[in-house]
N, C-alpha and C positions, 0 to 999 in steps of 0.2 A: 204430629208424630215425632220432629227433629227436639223439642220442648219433652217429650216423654221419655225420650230414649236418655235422654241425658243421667237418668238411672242409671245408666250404664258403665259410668264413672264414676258413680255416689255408693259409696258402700251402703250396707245398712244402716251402717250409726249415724246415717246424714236426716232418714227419716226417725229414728229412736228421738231426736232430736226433738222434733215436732210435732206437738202433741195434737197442733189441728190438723193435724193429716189423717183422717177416718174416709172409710171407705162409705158410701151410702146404698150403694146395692141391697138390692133387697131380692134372693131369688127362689123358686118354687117351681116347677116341672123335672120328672126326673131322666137323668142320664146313663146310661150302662153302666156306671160303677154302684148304683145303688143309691148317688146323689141328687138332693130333691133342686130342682130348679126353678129360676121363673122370671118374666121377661120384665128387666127393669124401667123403667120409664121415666127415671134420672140416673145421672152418674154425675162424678165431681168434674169431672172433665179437663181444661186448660184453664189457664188462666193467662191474660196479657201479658203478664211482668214475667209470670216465676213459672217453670214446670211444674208439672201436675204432681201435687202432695207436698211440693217442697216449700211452696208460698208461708206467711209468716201470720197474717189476719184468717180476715175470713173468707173460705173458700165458694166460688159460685156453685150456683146448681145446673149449668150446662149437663146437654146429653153426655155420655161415654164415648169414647174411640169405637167404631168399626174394627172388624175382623182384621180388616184390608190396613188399618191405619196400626194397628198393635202387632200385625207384619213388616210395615215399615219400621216401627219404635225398634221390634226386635233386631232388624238388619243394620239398624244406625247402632244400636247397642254391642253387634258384636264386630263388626267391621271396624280394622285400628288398623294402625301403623305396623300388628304383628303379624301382615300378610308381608312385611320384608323380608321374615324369616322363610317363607315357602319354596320361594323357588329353589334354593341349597339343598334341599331332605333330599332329593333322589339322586343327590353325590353321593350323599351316607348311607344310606340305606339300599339305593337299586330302583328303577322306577315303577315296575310293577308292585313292590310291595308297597311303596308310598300311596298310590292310588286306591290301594287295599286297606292302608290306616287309615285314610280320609273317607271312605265309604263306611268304615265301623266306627270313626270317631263321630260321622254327623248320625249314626243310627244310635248312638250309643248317648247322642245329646239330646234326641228325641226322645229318646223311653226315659230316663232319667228325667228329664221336663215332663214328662207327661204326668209319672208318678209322683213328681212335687208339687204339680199344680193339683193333680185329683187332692193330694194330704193338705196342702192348703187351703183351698179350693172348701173343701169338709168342713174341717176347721171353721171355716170362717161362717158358714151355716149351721152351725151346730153353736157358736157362742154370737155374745153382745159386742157392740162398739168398742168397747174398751179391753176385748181378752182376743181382739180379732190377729189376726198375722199379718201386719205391714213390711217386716224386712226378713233378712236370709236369720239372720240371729234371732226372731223371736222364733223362726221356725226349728232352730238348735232348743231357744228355751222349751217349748212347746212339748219337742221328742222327748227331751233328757234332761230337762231341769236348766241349771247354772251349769254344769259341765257341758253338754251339747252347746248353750251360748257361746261359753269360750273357745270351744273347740273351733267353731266356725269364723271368731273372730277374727285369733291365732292366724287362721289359713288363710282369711280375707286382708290379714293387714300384709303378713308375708308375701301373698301373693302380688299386691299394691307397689308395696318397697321394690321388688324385685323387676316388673314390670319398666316400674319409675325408671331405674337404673338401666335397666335394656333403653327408655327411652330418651335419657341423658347419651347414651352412645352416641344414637341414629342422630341427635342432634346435630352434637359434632361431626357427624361424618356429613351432613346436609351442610352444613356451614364451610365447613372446610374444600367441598367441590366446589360452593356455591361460592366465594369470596378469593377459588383460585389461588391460594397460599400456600399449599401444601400443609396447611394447621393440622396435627394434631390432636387427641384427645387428651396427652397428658398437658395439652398447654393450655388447651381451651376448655379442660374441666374449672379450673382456680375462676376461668373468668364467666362460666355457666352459674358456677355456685352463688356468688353474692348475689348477680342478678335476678337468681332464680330464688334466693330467702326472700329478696325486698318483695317481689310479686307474692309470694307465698303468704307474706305476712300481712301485703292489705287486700287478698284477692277474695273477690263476691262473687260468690256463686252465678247471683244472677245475669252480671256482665258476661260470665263466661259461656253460660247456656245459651244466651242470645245467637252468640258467634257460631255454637254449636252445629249448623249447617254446613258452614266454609271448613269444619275441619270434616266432616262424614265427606264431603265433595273431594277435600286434599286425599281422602284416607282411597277411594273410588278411583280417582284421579291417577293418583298412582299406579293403581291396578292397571286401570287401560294403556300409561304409559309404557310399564316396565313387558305387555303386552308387546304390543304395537314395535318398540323398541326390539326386543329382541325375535320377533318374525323378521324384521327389515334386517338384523343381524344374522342370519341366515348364512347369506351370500360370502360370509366369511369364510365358511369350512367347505362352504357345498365343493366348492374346486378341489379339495385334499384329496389324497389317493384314499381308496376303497377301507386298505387297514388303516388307514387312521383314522379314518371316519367310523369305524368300528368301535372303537376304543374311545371315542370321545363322550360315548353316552352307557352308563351303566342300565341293565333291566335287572339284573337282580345284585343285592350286596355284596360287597368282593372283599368287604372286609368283616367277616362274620353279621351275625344278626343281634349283637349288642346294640346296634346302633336303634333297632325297632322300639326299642323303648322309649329313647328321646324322641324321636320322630312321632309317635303316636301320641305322648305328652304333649309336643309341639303345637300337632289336630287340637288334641283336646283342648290346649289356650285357645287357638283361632279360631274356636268355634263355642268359646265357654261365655255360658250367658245366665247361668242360674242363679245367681244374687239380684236380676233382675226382674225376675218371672212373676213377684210377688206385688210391686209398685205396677209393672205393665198391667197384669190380668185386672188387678182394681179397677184401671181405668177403664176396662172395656162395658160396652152397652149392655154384654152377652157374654160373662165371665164365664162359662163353661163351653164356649167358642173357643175357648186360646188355644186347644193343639192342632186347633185348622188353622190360626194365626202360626202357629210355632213353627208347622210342616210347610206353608210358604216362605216363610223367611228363611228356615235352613233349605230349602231347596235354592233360593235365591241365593245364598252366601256357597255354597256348594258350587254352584256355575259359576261362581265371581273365584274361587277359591281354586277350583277345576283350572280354569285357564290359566291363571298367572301361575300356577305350580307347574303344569306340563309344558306350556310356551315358553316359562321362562327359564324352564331347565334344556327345552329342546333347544333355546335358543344360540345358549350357551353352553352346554352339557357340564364334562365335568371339570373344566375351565373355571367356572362361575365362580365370584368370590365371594366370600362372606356377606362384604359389603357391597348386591348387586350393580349400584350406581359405578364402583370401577368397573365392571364389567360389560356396563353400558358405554361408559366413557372412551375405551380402550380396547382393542382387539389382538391376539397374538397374530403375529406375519405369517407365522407354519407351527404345524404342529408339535414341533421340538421347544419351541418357544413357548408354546401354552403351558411347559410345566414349570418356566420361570416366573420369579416373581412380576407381579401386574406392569410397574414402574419400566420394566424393560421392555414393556411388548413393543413393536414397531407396525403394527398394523395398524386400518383404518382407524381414525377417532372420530368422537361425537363431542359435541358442548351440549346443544341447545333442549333436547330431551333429556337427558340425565337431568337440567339444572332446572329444568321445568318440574320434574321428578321430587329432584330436591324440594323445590318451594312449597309442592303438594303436600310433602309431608311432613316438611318444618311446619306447614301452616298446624294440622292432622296432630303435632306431638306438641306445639305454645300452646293448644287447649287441651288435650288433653293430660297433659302431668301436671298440672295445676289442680286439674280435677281430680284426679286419682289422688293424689295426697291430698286435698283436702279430705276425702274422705278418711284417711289414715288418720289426718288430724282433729276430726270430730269422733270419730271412733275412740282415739284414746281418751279426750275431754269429756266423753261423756261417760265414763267411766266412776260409779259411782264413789267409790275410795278416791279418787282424786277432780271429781268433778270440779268442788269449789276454789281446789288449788290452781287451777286452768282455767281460771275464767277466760275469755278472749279479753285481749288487752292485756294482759297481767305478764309481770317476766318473765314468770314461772312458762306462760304459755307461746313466748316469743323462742324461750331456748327448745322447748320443745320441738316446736315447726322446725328451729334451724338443725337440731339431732338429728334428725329423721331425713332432712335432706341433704345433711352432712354424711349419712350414711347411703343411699342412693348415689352421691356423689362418688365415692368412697370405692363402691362395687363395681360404677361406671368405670372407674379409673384402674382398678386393679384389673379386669379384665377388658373392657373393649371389645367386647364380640358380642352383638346385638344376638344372634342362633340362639350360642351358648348360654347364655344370660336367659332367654328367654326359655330354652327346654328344660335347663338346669333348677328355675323354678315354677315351671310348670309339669314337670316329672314329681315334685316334691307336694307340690298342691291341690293340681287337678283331680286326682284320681281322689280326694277327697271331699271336695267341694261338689266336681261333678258326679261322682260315681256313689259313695259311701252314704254320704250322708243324704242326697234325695231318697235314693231306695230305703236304705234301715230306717234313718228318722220318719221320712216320709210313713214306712211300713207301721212303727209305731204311733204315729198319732193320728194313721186309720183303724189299728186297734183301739185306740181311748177313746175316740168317737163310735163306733161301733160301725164302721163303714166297710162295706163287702172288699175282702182282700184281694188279691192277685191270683190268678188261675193258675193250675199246675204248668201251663204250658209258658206260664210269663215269669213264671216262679223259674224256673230253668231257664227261659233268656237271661234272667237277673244273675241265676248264678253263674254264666257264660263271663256276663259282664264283668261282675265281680273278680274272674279269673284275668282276665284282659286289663281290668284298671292294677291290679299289684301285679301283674306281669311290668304295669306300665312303671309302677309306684317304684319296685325293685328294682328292673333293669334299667330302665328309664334314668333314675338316680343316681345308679352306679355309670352308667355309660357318660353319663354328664357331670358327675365330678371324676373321670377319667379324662376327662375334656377340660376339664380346670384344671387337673397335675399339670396336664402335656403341654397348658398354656404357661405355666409357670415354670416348668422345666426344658420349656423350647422344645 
């Protein structure tokens, strides 16, 4: 499962690539939507070296993943370093609503998974080996042509770049508790960047999937620290008199409800999984299994997601900083002091959790931003107007890599706020990655198949949804580049 999920950081153009990556399923009994199934008795499986479909020869004929194990693939898949962002939201937003976008953002990753896997899922039993749906782009081609490819592309490299950049932050902020300097981002980006082109430019895939486990552990790791850490930080405030202790935790928004839309964009990254749905479900024994796979894993990431947002906002309330590890590190003396900057607080301090913190998700962000742009960088190289011009090796494809992480570099630097960075392009993308395009595309290439549609009563969740992801799209967007002015204008 740790060897599968690794999807998770491969965009599609990683499998476009790979032309021996066919699914061998073969299936026939039918399902509620109207699709004929039937129980496979191979799948392509793992393989030793490489994760499943990404290998380079010839693939074995091992069984398929279990339900159980394509629950785990999903949980490795969506669990990142973007649970740092969580505990903050219920500063912005108030804590009752926050608890209310995270129960519509995991219901709203389920129906939307579900309807992409049924359109896939079809798809894939209705054509041959070679017209089958291996990545999130053939499923753009598939709906709409060369326009739906691009579309998805667009959102997936976007999204990728953006990510990258929130993850160049956190770096530096790990490095810089962790080496006790008081370093900076504007000093330790110059010295992130070269080391981070030389890795970029001779990194294999397959060394980095190996390692793949130590960073789902660092990513997990974290979680229970930044837990643990702040229950034991408790004892800081519980002494403050009655009104202060009032006032240190927000339950509803106190600064309108602009905020709800980056917040829910936010959910929607930390729980966005659907570029992967398509390499997972192939792998399973029992491909029309996967939304009892899906509804395990997100309940699994939901209780993982659940705790570090409420603990770690109770822990801290509305004190909490951007960057949680000061707020581990550091505690204000009285409540007049919580509203100064971190650097002055004179209350309790910590080392050894925070830096333990740190290591987990340094480990959690040296694999995974390696992975993420590479897929940024097969994506564009396989692009047929410049494929030949990008060969790997070639200058042409050396400036490339360094562009691309020159820019990542670039947005690290200009901003510095791992939240902002991270809602500001997931208000821009999510709600079309996850919301738009599963349900329309999806809806369209169960019309081309001729596969029984949506009920009137899922037809209306959809258009629920639909209302919620450009609630998310609009306000979400605008509240997070109000969040970039106010960073640039102090």
């Amino acid at each position: 499962p740790f060897e599968c999920a690794a999807k998770a950081v491969m965009s599609a153009a990683v499998l476009q690539t790979d032309p021996d990556c066919n699914n061998t399923n073969e299936d026939s009994d039918s399902t509620s939507d109207g699709l004929e199934t039937e129980e496979s008795a191979v799948s392509i499986g793992d393989h030793d070296d490489y994760p499943a479909m990404v290998w380079d020869q010839e693939r074995p004929g091992d069984r398929g993943i279990s339900s159980f194990d394509a629950a785990l693939s999903l949980t490795t898949a969506i669990v990142g370093a973007g649970v740092m962002a969580l505990p903050q939201l219920p500063s912005k937003a108030g804590l009752y609503p926050c608890m209310i976008c995270m129960v519509i953002g995991v219901w709203i990753t389920y129906e939307c998974g579900s309807s992409f896997h049924k359109a896939n899922y079809g798809w894939n039993k209705k054509h041959d080996e070679s017209q089958r749906l291996k990545t999130f782009e053939d499923f753009g081609q598939a709906a709409m042509g060369n326009g739906g490819a691009l579309l998805i592309r667009i959102s997936v490299l976007a999204w990728f770049i953006g990510v990258c950049s929130g993850f160049l932050i956190l770096m530096a902020q790990q490095v810089e508790l962790i080496s006790g300097m008081g370093l900076e981002l504007p000093y330790l980006g110059p010295h992130f960047g070269p080391s981070a082109m030389v890795r970029l430019h001779v990194a294999r895939l397959n060394g980095a999937v190996k390692a793949l486990p130590l960073g789902v552990l660092g990513a997990v790791g974290s979680c229970a620290l930044i837990m643990i850490k702040a229950f034991r930080d408790l004892d800081v405030w519980e002494d403050w008199p009655e009104k202060e202790k009032s006032e240190l935790h927000s339950e509803w928004p106190e600064h309108g409800y602009m905020a709800l839309g980056s917040v829910l964009a936010t959910f929607f990254g930390a729980f966005g999984v659907m570029g992967n749905i398509p390499a997972i479900a192939s792998e399973m024994r029992h491909p029309w299994k996967f939304p009892r796979a899906l509804r395990l894993s997100l309940t699994l990431v939901f209780a993982l997601y659940l705790g570090v947002t409420l603990i770690g906002y109770w822990g801290y309330g509305n004190t909490i900083q951007s960057n949680i590890l000061n707020s581990m590190s550091r505690s204000p003396g009285n409540f007049t002091q919580a509203s100064m900057p971190y650097d002055k607080w004179t209350g309790p301090r910590s080392s050894m959790i925070p830096t333990v913190t740190a290591w987990c998700v340094l480990t959690n962000l040296m694999l995974s931003y390696p992975l993420c742009m590479m897929s940024v960088f097969v994506s564009i190289q396989s692009l047929e107007s410049v494929q030949q011009q990008l060969m790997p090796g070639t200058c042409a494809n050396y400036l490339m890599r360094t562009g691309f992480v020159a820019i990542t570099i670039g947005i690290a630097l200009a901003l510095e706020d791992f939240p902002l960075v991270f809602g500001l392009f997931a208000a821009v993308n999510m709600p079309i990655q996850a919301v738009f395009v599963p349900i329309m595309f999806g809806s369209r290439i169960r019309k081309k198949i001729g596969a029984k549609q949506a009920s009137t009563c899922r037809r209306i969740a959809h258009g629920i949804i639909f209302l919620i992801a450009t609630f998310c799209l609009v306000v979400g967007t605008t509240d997070a580049v109000q969040g970039v002015v106010a960073h640039f204008t102090g």
